[in-house]
C-alpha positions in Angstrom: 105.5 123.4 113.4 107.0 120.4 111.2 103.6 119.4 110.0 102.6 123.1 109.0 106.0 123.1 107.4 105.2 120.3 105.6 101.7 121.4 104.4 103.4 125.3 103.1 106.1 122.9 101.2 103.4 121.2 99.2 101.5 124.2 98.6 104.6 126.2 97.4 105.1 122.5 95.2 101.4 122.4 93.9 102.0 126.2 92.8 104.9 125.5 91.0 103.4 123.1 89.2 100.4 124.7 88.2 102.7 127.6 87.0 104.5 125.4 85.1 101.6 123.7 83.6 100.3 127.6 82.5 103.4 127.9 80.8 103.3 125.1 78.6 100.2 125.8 77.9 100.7 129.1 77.3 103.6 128.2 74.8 101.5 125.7 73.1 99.0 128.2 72.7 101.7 130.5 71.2 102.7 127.7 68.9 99.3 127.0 67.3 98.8 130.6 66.6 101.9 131.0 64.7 101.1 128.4 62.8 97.9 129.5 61.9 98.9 132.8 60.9 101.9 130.8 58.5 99.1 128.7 57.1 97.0 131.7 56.4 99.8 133.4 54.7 100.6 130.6 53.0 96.9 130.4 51.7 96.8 133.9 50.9 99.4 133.9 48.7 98.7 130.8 46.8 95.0 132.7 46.0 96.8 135.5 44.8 98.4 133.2 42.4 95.8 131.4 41.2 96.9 128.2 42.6 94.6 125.6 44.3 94.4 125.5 48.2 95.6 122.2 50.0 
């Protein structure tokens, strides 16, 4: 049983890893679209005022 044991520990290990990987990538994710949707506001209201895009 020790060696099963050890095998279900490294799964439940490997798991929580990839979870933890999803949520980081998740966030990043998250991150880059609420940066894009700042940008495009940003944008937005510099057309609306005439003024040049960066």
């Amino acid at each position: 049983m020790g060696q099963n044991e050890t095998h279900d520990d490294r799964r439940t290990q490997e798991r929580a890893e990839i979870a933890a990987r999803l949520a980081r990538f998740k966030s990043t994710q998250d991150r880059f679209a609420r940066e894009r949707e700042e940008f495009a506001r940003q944008a937005w209201r510099k057309a609306q005022r005439g003024e040049a895009a960066e």
